[in-house]
N, C-alpha and C positions, 0 to 999 in steps of 0.2 A: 504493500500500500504506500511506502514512502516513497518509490520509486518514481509515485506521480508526483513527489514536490518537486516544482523547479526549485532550481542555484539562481538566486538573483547577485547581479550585480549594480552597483546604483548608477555608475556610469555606462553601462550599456541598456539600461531602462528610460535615463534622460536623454541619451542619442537618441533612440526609437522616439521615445512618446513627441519629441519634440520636432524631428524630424517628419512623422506623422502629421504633425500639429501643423507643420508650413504647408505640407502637403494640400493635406486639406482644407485651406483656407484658399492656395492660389488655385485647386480646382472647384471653387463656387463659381456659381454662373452670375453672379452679380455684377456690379460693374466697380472693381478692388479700389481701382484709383481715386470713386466719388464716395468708396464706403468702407474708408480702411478699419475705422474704430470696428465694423465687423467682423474683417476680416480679424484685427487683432482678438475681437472677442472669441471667435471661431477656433485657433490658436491656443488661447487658453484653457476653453474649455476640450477640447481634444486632446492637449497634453494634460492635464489634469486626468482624464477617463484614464488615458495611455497607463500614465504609473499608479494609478488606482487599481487598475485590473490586475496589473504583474503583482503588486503587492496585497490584491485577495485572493490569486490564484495559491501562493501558500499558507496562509492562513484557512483556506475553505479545504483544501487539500489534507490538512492534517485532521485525525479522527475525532471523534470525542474519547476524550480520556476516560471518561468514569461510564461507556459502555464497551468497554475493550474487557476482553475475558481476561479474571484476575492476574493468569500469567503474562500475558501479553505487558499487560499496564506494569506489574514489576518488572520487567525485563526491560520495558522505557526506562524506568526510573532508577536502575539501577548503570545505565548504559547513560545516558542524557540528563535525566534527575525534571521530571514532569512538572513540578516547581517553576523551575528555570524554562522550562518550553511554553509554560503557559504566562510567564511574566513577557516573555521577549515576545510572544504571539499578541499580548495586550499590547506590546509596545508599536506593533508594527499595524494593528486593530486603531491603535488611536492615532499613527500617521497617517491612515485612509480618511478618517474622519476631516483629518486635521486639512489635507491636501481640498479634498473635497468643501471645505466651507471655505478655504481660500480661493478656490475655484471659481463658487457665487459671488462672493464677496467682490473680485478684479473683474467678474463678466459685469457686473452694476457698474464700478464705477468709469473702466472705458465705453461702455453706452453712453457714459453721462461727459466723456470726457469734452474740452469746449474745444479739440481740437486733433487733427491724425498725428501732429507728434507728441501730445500729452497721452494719446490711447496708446503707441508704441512704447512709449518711456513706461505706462504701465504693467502693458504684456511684460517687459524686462524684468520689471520690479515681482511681478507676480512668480514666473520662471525662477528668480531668485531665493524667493522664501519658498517655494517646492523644493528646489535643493536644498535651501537650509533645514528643511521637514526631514527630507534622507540623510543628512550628514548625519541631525538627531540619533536616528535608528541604525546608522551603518553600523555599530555594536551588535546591536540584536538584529541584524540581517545576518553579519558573521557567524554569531554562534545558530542560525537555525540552518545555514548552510552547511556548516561543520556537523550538525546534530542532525539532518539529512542523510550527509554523507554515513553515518555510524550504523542510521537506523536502515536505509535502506534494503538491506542484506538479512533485516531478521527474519525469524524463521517464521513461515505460515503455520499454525496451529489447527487443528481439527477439535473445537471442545466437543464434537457429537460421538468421538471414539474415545473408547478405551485407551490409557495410556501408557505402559512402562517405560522407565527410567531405568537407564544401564547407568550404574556407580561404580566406584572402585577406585582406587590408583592407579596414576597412569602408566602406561606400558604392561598393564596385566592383558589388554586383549578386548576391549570395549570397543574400540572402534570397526576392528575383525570380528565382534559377535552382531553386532549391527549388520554388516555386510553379509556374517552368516545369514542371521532369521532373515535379513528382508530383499538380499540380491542388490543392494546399494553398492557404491562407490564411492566412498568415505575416502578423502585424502588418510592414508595412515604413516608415519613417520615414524621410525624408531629412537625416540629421545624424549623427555619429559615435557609435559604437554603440549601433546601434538595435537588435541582438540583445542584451538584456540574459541568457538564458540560452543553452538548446540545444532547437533546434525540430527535431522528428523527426518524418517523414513517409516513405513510400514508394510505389515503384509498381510497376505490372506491364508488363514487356518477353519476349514470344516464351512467355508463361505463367511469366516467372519474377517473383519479387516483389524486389524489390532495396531497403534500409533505405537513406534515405537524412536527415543530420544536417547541417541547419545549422549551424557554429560563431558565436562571440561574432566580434568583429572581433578579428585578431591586430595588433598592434602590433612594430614594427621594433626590439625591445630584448632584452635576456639576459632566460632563462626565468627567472632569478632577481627579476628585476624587475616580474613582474608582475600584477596584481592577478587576485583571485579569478574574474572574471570568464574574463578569460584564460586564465588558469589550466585552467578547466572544459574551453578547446578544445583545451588542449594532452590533459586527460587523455583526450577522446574521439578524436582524435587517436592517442595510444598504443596504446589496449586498443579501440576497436572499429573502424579504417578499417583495411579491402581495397581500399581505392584512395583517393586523395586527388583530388579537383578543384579548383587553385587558380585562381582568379580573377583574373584581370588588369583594369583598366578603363585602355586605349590612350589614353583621350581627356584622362585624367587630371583628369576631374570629381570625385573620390570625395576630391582633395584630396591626395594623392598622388604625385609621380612616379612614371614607370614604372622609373624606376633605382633608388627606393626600393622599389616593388613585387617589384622582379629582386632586391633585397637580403634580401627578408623570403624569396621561396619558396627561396634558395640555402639561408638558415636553417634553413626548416622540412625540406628536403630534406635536409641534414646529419641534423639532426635525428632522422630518420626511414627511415636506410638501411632499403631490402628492400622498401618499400610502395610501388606504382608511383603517378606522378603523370599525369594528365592535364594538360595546359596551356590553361585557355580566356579568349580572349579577347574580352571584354563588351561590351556596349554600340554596336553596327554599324551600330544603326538613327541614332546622332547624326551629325551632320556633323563634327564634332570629330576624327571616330575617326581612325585613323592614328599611325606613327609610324615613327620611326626604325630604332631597335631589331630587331634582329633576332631575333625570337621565334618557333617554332614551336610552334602550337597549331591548336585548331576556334578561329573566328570566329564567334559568335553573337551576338545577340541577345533576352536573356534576356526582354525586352519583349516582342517582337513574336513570337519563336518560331522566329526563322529556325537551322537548322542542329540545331532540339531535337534530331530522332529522330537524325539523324548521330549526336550525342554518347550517346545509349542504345545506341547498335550496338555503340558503342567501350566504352562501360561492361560492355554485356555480353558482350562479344570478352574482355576482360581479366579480369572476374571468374570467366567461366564457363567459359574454354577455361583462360589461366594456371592457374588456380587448383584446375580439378578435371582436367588435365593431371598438375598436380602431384602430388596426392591418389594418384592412379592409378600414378603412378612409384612411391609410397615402399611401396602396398598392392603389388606388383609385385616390392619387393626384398623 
């Protein structure tokens, strides 16, 4: 959706609208020479529309914040800070106004001008505090074109599906279990957070369609501590997973121990009472694999495939008996 906001620039909105604005004054059919205070009025008001439209084309363009599905709106606010989009959108909201009563104001008084160089000397003056209006807001044109550029890329949501959230540490194999369930093509990199945002894909199991969100790599520290990236998995995390699948890597390639890995999903399961966990553990096909610990999960191999459909059975054992079980209870009382 953000990819409809234009990038304004305020120097190439005052070339256009004003260039427009000669335009269409010297193609009126009147007669210019006997009726210049027109033509200047014509001028005015045509550069005035010019950069009034460029500057409600973004402002009409960006959504309403408070009907945006809960993830969505966190993932602005934690990317751009929603606060801040809606001050700079006021400010660029009351440069429209502001343009626009300037507008009336200089078409009155070159109608009334007593002469064709006091209505030119006008149009100038008018032209001038337009610019002066955008100089005002060039701050807050930067930061919504900057916060444009951020947001355009984020991820499209489906709130009408079912959701899991792949967790874990990074380089346990989340990117590659994605790619396993749903046939995607996940940029994967081998080195610590290679999920730079949130890769969403889904698929189809027994004709149902199951949403399925790779997270950032989660890190073993207080949610206070952590960077924006983080950040994004903790909010997809809250507001859209119906089932969490964390990641284990047994062989302890991802850089990790498995005693820190057991540290983080205690965390993230604190964290998170009420939303059931899968436990899977990664990576089967190395010789590495094994361990001590006694973990109960599926055994796969996010590589090679082994144990896939197992874990869709289980996924949709849980999503779609738990969950529409429950539905059925509460329509029931």
């Amino acid at each position: 959706m953000f990819k409809q906001i234009p990038r304004i620039e305020i120097d190439e909105i005052v070339d256009k609208a004003f260039k427009n604005a000669k335009k269409k004054a010297l193609s009126s059919k009147k007669n210019i020479n006997e009726i210049v205070k027109e033509k200047e009025s014509i001028r005015v008001a045509v550069a005035g529309e010019n950069l009034t439209e460029s500057l409600f084309k973004v402002v009409d363009r960006y959504p309403s914040f408070d009907r945006l599905p809960p993830f969505t709106r966190e993932l602005i606010d934690i990317i751009v800070g929603i606060d801040k989009l809606r001050h700079n959108l006021g400010a660029v909201s009351f440069a429209i106004n502001t343009i626009n009563s300037i507008k009336l104001e200089y078409i009155k008084k070159i109608r009334r001008a007593k002469s064709s160089q006091d209505a030119s000397y006008l149009r100038k003056e008018c032209y001038g505090r337009y610019i002066s209006v955008l100089k005002q807001i060039e701050k807050n044109l930067k930061y919504l074109n900057d916060a444009r550029d951020k947001l355009k890329n984020l991820p499209s949501i489906n709130p009408d599906l079912y959701t899991v959230v792949i967790a874990g540490f990074p380089n346990v194999g989340k990117s590659s279990l994605l790619k396993a369930l749903t046939n995607s093509e996940p940029e994967i990199n081998s080195y610590p957070f290679t999920t730079k945002g949130i890769n969403i894909s889904s698929f189809k199991y027994s004709n149902r369609t199951i949403q399925v969100v790779d997270t950032p790599g989660l890190l073993d520290r207080e949610l206070s501590c952590r960077n924006n990236i983080e950040l994004q998995a903790i909010s997809a995390l809250k507001y859209l997973a119906k089932l969490i699948l964390f990641v284990f890597d047994p062989t302890e390639s991802c850089g990790y121990s498995m005693q820190k890995q057991m540290s983080l999903f205690n965390e993230i399961s604190e964290q998170f009472i009420g939303i059931p966990f899968i436990k899977i553990l990664n990576k089967s096909d190395l010789k590495e694999w094994g361990f001590k610990e006694d973990i109960e999960g599926i055994k796969i191999s996010a590589e090679d495939g082994e144990n896939i459909n197992l874990l869709k059975e289980k996924i949709e054992k849980i999503l779609f008996n738990y969950f529409e079980e429950e539905v059925d209870y509460f329509e029931k009382d």
